[in-house]
MDTraj code that builds the backbone (N, CA, C; nanometers):
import mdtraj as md
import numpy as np

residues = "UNK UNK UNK UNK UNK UNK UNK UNK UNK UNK UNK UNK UNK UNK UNK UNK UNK UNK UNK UNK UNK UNK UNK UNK UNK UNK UNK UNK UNK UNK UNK UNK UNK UNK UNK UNK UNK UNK UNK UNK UNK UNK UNK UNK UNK UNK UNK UNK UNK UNK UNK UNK UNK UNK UNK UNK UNK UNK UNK UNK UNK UNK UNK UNK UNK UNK UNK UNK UNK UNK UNK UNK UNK UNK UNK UNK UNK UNK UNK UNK UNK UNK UNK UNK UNK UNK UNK UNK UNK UNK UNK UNK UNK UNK UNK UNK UNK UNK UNK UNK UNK UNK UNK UNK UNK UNK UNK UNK UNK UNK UNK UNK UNK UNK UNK UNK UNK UNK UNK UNK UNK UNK UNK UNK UNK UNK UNK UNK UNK UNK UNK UNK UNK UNK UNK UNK UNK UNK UNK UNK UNK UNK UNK UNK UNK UNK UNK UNK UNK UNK UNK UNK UNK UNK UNK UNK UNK UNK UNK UNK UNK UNK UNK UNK UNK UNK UNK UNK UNK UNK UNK UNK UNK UNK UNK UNK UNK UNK UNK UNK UNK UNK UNK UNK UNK UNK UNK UNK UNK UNK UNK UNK UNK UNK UNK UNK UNK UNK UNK UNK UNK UNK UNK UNK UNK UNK UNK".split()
xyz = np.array([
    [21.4603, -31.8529, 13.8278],
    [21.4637, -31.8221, 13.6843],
    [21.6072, -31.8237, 13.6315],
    [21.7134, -31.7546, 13.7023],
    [21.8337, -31.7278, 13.6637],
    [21.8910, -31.8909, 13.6380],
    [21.8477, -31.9666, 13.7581],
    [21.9349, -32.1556, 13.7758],
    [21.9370, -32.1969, 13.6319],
    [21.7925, -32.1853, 13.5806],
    [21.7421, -32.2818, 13.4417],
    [21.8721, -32.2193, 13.3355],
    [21.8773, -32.0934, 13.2994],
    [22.0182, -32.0175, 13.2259],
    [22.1109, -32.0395, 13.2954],
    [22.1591, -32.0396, 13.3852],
    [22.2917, -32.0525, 13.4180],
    [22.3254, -32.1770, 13.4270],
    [22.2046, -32.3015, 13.4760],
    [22.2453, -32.4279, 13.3764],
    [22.2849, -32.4799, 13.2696],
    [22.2063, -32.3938, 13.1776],
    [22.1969, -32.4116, 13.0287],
    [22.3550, -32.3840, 12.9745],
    [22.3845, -32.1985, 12.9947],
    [22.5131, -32.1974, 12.9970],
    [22.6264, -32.2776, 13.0229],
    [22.6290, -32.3461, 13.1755],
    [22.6920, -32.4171, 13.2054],
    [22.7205, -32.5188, 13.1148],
    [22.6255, -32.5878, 13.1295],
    [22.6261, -32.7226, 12.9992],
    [22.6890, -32.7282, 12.8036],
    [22.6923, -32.5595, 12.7715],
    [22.7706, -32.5156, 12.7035],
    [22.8870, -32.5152, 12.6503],
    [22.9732, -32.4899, 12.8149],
    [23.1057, -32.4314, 12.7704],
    [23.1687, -32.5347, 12.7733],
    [23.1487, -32.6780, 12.7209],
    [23.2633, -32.7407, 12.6944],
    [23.2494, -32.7912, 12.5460],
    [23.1007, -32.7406, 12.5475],
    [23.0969, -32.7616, 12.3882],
    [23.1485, -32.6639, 12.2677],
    [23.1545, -32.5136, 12.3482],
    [23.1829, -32.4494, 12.2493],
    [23.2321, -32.3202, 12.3311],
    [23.3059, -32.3206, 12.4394],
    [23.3825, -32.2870, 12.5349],
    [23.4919, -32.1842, 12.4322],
    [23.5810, -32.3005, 12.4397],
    [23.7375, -32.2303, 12.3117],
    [23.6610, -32.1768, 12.2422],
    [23.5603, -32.1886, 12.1508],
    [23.5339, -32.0960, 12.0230],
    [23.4934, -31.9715, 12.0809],
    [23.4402, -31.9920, 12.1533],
    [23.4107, -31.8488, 12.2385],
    [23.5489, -31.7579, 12.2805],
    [23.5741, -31.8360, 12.3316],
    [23.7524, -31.7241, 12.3933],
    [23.7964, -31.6875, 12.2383],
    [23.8104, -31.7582, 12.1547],
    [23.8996, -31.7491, 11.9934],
    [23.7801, -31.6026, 11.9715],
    [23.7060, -31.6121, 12.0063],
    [23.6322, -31.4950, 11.9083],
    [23.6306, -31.3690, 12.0085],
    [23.6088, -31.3792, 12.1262],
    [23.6453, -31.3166, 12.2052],
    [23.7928, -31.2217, 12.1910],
    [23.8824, -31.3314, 12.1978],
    [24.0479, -31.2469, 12.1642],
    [24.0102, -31.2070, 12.0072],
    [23.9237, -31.1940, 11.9194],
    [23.9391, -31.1644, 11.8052],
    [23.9221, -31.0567, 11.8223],
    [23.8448, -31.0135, 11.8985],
    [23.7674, -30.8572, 11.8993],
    [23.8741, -30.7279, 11.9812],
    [23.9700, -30.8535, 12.0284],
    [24.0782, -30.7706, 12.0941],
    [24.1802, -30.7109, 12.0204],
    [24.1377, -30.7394, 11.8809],
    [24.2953, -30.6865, 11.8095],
    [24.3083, -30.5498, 11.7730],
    [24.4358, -30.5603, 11.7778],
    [24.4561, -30.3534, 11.7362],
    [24.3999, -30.3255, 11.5910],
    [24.3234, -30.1954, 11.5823],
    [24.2655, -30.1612, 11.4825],
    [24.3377, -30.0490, 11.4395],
    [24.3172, -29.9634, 11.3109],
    [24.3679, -29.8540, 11.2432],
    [24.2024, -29.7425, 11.3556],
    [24.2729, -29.6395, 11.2730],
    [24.1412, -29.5637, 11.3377],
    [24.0164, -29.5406, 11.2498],
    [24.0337, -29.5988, 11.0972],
    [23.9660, -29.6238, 10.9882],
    [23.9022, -29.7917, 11.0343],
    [23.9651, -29.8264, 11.0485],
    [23.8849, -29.9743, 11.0949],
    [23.7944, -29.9572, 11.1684],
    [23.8219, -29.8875, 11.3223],
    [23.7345, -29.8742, 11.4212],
    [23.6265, -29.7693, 11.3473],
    [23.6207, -29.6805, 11.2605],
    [23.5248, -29.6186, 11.2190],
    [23.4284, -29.6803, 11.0992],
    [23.4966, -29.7907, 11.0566],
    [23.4090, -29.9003, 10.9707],
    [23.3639, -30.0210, 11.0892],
    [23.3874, -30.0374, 11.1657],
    [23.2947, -30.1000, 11.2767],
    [23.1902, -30.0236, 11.3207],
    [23.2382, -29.9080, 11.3623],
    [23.1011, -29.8296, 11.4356],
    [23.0303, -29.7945, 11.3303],
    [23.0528, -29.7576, 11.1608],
    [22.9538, -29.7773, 11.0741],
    [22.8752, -29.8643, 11.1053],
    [22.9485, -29.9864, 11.0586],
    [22.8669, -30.1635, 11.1078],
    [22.7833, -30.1460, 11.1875],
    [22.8012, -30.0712, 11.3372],
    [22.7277, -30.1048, 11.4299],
    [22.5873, -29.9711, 11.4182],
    [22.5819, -29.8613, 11.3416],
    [22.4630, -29.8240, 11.2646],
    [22.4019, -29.8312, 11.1838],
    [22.4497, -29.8900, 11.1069],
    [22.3931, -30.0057, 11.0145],
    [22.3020, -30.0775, 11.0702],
    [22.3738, -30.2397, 11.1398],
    [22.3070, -30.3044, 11.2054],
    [22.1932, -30.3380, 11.2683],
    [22.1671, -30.1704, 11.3750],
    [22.0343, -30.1795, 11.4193],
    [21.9182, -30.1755, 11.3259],
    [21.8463, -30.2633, 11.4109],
    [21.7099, -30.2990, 11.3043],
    [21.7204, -30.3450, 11.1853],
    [21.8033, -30.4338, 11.1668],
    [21.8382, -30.4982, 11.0504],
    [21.9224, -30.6485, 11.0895],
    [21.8820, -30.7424, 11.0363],
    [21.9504, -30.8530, 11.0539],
    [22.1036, -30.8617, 11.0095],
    [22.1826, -30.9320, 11.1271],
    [22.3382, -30.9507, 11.1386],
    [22.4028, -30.9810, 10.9711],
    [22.2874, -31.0835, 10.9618],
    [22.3816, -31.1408, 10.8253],
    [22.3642, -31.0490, 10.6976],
    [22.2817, -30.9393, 10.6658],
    [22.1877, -30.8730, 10.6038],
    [22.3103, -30.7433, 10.5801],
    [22.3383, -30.7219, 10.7436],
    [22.4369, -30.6103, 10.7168],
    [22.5615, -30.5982, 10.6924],
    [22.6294, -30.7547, 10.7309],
    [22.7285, -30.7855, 10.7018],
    [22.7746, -30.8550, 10.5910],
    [22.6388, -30.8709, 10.4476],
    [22.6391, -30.8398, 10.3332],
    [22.6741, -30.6855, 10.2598],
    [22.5932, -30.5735, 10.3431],
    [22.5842, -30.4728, 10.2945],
    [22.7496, -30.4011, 10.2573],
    [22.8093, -30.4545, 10.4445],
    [22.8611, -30.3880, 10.4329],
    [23.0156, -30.4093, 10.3350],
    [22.9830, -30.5462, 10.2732],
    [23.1256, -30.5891, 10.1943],
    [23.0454, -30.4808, 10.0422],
    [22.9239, -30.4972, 10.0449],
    [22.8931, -30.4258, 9.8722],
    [22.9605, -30.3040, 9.8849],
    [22.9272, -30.2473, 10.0125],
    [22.9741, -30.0916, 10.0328],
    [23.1427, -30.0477, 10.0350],
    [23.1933, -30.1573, 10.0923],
    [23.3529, -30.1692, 10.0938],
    [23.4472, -30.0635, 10.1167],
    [23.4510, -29.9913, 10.2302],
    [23.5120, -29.9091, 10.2781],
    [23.4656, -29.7995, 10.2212],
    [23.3422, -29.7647, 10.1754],
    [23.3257, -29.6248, 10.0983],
    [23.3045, -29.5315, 10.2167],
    [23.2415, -29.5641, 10.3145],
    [23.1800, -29.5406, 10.4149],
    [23.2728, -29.4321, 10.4517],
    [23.4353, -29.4317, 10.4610],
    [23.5573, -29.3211, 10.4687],
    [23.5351, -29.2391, 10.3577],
    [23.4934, -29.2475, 10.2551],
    [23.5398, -29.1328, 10.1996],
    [23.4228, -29.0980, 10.0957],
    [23.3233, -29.1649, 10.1107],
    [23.2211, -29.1365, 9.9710],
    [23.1068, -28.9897, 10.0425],
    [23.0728, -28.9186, 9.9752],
    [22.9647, -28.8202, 9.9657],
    [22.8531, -28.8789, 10.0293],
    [22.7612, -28.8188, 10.1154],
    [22.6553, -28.8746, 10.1622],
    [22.5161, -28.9304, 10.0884],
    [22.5609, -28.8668, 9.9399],
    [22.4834, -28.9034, 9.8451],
    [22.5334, -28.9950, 9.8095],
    [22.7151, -29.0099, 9.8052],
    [22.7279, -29.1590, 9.7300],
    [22.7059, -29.2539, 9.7996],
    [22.7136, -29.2228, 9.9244],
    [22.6974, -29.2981, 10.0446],
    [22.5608, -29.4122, 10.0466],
    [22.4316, -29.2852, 10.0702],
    [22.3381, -29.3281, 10.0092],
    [22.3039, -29.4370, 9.8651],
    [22.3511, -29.4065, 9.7149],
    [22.3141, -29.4554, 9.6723],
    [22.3699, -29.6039, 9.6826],
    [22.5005, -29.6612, 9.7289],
    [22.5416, -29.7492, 9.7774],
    [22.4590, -29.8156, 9.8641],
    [22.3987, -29.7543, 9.9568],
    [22.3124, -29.8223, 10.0340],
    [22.2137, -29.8843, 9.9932],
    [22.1409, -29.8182, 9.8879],
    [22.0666, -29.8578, 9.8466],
    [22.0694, -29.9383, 9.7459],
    [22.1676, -29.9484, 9.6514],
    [22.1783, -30.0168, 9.5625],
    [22.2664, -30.1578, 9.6081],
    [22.2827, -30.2156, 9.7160],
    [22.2920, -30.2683, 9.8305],
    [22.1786, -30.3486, 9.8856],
    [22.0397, -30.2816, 9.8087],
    [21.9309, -30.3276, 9.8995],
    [21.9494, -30.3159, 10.0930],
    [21.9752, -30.1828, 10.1323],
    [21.9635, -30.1841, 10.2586],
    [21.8335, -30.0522, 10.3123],
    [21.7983, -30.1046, 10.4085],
    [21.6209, -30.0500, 10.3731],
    [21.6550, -29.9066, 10.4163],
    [21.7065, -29.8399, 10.4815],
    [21.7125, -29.7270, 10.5766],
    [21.8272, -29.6521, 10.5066],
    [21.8674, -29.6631, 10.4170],
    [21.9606, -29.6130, 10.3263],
    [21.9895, -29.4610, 10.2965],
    [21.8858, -29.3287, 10.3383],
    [21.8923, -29.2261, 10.3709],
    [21.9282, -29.1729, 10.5235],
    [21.8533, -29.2176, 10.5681],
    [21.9078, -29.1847, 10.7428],
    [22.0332, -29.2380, 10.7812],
    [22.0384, -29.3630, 10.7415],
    [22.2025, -29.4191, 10.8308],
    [22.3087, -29.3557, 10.7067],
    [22.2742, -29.3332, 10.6141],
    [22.3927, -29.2960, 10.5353],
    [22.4108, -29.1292, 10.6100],
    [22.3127, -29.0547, 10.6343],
    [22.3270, -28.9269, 10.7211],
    [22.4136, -28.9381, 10.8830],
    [22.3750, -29.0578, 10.9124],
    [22.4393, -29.0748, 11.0597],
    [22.6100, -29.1266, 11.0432],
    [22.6368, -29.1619, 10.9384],
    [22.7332, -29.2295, 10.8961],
    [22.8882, -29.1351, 10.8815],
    [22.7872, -29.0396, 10.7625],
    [22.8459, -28.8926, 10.7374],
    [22.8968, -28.7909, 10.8774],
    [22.7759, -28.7821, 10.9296],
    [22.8213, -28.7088, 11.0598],
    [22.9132, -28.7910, 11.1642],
    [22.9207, -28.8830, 11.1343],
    [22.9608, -28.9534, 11.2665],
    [23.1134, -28.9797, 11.2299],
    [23.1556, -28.9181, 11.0669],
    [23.3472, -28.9344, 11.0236],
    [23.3716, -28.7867, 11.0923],
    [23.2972, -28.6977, 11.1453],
    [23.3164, -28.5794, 11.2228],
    [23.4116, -28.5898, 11.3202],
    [23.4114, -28.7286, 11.4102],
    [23.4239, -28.7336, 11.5301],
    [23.5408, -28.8853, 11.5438],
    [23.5718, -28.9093, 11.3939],
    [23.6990, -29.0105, 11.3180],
    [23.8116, -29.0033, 11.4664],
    [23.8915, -28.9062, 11.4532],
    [24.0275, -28.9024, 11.5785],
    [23.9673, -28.8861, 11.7162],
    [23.8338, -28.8354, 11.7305],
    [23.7913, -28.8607, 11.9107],
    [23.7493, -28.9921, 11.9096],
    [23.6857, -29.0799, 11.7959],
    [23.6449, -29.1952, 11.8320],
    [23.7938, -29.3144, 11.8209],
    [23.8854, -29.2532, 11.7745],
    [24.0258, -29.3215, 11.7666],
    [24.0449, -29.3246, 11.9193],
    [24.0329, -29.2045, 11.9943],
    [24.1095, -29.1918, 12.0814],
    [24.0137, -29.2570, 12.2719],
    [23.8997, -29.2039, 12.1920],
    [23.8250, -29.2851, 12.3371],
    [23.7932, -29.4599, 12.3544],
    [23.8307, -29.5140, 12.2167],
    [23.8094, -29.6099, 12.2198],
    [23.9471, -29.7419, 12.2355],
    [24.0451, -29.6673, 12.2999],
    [24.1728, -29.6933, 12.3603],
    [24.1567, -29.7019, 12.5128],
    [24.1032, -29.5628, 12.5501],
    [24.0360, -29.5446, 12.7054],
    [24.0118, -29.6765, 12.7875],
    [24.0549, -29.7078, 12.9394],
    [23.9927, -29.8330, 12.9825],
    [23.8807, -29.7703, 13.0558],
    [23.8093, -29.6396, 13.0284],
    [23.7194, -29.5569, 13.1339],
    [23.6001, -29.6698, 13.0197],
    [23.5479, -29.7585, 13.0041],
    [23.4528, -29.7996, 12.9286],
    [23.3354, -29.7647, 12.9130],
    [23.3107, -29.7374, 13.0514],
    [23.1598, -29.6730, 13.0863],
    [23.1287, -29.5375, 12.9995],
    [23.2481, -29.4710, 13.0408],
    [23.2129, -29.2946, 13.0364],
    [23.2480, -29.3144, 12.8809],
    [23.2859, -29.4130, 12.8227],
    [23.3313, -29.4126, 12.6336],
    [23.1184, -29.4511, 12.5720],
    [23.0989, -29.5186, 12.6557],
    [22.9585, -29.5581, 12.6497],
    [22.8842, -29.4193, 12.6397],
    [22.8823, -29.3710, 12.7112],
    [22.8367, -29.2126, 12.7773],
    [22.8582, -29.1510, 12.6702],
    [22.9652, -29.1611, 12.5833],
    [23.0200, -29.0597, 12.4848],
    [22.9907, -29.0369, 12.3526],
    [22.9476, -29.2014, 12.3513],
    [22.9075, -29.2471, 12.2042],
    [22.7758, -29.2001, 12.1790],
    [22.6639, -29.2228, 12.2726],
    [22.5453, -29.2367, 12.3041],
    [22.5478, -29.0996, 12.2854],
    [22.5988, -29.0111, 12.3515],
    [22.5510, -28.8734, 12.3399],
    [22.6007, -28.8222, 12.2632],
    [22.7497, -28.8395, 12.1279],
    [22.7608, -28.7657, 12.0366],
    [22.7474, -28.8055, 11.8868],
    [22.7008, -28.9685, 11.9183],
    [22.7184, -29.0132, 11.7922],
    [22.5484, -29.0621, 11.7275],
    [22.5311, -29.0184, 11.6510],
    [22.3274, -28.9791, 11.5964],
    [22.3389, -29.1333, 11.5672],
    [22.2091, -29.1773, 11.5856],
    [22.1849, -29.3441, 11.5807],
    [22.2549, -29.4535, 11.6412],
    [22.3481, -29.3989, 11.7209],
    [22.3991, -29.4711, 11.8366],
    [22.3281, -29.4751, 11.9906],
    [22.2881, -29.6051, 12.0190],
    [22.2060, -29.5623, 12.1252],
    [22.3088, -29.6653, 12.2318],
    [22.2492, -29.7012, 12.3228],
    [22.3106, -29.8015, 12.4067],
    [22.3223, -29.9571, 12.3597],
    [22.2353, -29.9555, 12.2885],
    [22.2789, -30.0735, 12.2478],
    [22.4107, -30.1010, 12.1385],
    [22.3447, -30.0201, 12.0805],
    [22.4654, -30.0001, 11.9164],
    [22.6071, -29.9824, 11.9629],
    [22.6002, -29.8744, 12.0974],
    [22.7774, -29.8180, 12.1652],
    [22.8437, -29.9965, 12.2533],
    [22.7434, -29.9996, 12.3170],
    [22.7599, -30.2047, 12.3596],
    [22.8063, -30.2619, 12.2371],
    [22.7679, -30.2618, 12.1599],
    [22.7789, -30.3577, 12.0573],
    [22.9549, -30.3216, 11.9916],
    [22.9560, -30.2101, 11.9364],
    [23.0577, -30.1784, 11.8985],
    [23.1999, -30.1609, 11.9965],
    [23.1701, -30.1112, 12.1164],
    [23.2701, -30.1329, 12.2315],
    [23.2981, -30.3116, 12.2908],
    [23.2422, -30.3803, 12.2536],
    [23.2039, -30.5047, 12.2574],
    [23.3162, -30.5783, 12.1663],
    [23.2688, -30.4849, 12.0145],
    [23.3118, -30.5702, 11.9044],
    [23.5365, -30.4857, 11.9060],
    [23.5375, -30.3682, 12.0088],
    [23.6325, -30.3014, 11.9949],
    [23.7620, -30.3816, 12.1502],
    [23.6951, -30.5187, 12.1382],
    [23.7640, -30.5879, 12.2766],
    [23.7193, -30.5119, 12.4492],
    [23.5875, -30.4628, 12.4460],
    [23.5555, -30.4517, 12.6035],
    [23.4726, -30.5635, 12.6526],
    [23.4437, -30.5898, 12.7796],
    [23.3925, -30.7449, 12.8049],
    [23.3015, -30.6665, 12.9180],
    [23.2474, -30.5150, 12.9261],
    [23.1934, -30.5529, 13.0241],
    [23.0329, -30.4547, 13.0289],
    [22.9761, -30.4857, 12.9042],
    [22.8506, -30.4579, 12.8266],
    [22.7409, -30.5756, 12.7850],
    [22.6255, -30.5284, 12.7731],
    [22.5500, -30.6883, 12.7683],
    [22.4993, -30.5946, 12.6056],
    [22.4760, -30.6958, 12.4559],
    [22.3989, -30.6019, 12.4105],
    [22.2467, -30.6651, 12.3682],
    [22.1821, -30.5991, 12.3879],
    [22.0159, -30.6500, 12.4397],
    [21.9416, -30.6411, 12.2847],
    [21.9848, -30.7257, 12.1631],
    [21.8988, -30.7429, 12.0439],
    [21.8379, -30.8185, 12.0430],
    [21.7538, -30.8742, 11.9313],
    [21.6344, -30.9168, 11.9538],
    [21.6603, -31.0894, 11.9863],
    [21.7892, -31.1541, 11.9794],
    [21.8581, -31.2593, 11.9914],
    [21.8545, -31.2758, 12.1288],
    [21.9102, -31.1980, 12.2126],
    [21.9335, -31.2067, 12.3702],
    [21.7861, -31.1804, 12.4196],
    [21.7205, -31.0698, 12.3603],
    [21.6070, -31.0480, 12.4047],
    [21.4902, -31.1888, 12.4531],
    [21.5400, -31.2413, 12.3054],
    [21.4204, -31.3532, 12.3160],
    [21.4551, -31.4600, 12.4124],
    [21.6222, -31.4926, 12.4396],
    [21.6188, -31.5850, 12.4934],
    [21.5821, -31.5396, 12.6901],
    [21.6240, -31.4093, 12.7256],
    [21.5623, -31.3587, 12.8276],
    [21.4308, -31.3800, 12.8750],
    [21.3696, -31.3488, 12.7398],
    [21.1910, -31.4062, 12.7534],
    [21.1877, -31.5100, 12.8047],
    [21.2201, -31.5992, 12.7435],
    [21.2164, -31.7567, 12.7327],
    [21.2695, -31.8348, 12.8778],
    [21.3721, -31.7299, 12.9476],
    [21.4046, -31.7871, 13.0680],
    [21.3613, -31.7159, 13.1833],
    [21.2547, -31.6206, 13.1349],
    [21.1912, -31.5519, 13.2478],
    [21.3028, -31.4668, 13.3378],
    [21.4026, -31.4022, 13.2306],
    [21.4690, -31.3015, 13.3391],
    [21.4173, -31.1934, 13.2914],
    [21.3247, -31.1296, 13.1960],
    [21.2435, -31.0674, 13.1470],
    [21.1309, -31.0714, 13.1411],
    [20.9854, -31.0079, 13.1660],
    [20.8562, -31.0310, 13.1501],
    [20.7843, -31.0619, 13.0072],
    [20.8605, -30.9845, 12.9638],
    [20.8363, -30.9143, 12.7837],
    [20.9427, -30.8642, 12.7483],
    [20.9479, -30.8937, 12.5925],
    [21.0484, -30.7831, 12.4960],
    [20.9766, -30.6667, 12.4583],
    [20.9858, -30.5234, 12.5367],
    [20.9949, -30.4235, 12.5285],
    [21.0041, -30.3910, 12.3794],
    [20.8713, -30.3246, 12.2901],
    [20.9125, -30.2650, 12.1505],
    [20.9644, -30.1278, 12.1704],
    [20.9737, -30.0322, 12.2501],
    [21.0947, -29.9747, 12.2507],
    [21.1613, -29.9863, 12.3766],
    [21.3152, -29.9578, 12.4077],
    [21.3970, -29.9916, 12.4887],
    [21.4192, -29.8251, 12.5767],
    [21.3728, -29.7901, 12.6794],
    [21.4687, -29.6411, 12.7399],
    [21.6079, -29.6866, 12.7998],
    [21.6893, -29.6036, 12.7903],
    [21.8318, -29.5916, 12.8568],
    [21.8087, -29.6823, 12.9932],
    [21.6969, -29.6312, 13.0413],
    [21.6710, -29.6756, 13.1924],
    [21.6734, -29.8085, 13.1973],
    [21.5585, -29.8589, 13.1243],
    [21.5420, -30.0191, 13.1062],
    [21.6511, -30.0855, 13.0823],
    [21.7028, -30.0353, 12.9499],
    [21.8407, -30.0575, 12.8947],
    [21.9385, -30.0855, 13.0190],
    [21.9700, -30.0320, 13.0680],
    [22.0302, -30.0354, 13.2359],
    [22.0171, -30.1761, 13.3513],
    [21.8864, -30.1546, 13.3600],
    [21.8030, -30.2760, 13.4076],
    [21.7999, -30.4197, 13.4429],
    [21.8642, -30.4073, 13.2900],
    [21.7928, -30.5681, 13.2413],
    [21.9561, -30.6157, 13.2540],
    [22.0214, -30.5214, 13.1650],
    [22.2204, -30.5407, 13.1701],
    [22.2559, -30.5320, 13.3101],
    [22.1706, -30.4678, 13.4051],
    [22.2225, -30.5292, 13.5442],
    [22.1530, -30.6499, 13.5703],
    [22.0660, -30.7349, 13.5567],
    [22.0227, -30.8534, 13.5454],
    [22.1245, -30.9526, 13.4946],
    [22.1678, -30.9116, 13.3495],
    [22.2524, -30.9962, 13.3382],
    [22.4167, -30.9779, 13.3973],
    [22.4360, -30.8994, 13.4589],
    [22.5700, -30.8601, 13.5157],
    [22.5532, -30.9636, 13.6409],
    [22.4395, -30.9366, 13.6749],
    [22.4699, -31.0751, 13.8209],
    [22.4756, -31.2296, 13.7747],
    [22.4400, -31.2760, 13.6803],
    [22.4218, -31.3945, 13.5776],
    [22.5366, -31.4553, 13.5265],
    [22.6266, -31.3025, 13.4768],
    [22.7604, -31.3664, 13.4614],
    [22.8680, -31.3680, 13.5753],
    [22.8253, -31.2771, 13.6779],
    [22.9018, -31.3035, 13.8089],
    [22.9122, -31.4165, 13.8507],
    [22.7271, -31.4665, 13.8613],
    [22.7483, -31.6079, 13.8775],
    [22.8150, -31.7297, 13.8235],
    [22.8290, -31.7048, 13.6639],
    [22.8883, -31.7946, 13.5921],
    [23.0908, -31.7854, 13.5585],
    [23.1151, -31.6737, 13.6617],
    [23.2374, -31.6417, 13.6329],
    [23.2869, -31.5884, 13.5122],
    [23.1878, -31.5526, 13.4631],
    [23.2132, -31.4935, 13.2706],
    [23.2052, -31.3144, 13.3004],
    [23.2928, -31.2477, 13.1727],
    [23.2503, -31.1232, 13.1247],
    [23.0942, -31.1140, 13.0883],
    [23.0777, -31.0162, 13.0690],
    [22.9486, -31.0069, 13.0222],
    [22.9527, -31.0181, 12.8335],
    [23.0941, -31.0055, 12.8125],
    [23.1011, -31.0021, 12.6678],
    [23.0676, -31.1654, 12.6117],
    [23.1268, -31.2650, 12.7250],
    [23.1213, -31.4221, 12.7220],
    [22.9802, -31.4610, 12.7104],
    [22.9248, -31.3931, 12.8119],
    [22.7478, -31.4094, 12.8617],
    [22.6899, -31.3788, 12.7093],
    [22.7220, -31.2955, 12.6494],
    [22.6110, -31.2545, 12.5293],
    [22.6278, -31.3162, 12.4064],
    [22.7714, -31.3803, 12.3816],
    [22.7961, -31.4853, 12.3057],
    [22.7110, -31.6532, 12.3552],
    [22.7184, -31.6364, 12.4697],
    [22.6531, -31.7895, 12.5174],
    [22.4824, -31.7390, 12.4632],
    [22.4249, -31.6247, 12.5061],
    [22.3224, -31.6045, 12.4860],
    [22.2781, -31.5987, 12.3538],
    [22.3825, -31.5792, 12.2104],
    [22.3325, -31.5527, 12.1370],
    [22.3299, -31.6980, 12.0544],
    [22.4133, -31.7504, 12.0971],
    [22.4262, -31.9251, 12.0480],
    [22.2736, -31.9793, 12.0754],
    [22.2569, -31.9536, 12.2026],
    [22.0953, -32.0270, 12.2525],
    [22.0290, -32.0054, 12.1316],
    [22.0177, -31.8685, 12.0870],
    [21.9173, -31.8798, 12.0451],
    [21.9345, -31.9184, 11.8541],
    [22.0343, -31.8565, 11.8564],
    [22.0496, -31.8618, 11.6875],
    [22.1302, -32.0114, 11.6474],
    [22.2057, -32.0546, 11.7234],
    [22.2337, -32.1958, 11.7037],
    [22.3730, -32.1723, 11.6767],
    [22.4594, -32.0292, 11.6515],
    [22.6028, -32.0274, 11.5704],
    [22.6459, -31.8930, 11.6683],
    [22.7896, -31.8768, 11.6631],
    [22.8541, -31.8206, 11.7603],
    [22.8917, -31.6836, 11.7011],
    [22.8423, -31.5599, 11.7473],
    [22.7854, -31.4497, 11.6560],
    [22.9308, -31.4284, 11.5881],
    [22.9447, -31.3395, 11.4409],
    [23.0409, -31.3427, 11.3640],
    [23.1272, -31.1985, 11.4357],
    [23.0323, -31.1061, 11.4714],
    [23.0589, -30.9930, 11.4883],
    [22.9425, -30.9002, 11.5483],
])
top = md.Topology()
chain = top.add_chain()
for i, resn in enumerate(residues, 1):
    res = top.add_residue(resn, chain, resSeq=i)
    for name in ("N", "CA", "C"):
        top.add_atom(name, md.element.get_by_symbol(name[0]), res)
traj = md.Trajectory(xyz[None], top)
């Protein structure tokens, strides 16, 4: 099952190899500690909502996310057209609580235990969302399992099914599945989920 993907991959990286590293080192750049807290917005946002959808939202919203009321927060969201516009604007709010610890763990090369940290203090951050955003904060060594990677997993039988909900455990699982995948291919796992997300969507994710 793994040969048919790690062919596929293979056959890839000379097509769109460099664009991958270019976006890759993009995610490596130094941030303010307001930046990194308008990413990890992004990345609660995001869930359950399409990439391009939120990365509309989040230019309407335009840095309010630092400093607006959870009501203004809210009505931005909504007037935004973003569907979940009460809850993530609540997770959003609570989560500028934790502004200078998330400055400071997300410097850390402990990656794992920053994973560990997010997940357990930050509301609507789950494993995927803390992947995603540690991902998008220059770490390479997270898989994040949306419905993009998901499908193409299906499709190459390193998965049975896409799981409608995900446990930590599974979550675990499957990212050790693909941890041996990119061993094989000599890639991060951050490389692996860009190749994976090309398969399926056809364009090399923005963020």
């Amino acid at each position: 099952m793994n040969k048919d993907l790690i062919a596929q991959i293979s056959s890839l990286k000379p097509k769109i190899g460099n664009e991958i590293t270019v976006k890759l080192n993009e995610f490596k750049k130094t941030r303010t500690k307001e930046q990194k807290f308008t990413e990890l917005s992004f990345c609660i946002l995001v869930a359950n909502t399409s990439l391009a959808n939120t990365q509309r939202v989040c230019r309407e919203v335009n840095g309010k996310e630092l400093s607006a009321t959870e009501q203004e927060l809210r009505d931005e969201l909504k007037k935004a057209g973003y569907r979940f516009y009460n809850k993530r604007a609540n997770y959003i709010i609570l989560a500028r609580e934790f502004i200078e610890e998330l400055n400071s763990k997300s410097n850390t090369k402990d990656e794992f235990e920053t994973r560990k940290w997010l997940v357990k203090n930050i509301k609507g951050i789950g494993c995927k969302e803390a992947s995603h955003f540690l991902r998008n904060m220059g770490f390479t060594d997270f898989a994040i399992l949306d419905r993009h990677i998901m499908k193409i997993l299906k499709e190459y039988k390193v998965i049975d099914e896409i799981p409608s909900t995900i446990s930590k455990k599974k979550y675990l699982e499957i990212e050790k599945k693909l941890r041996i995948i990119s061993e094989q291919l000599n890639i991060t796992l951050a490389e692996l989920d860009l190749y994976l997300f090309y398969l399926d969507a056809g364009v090399i994710c923005e963020r």
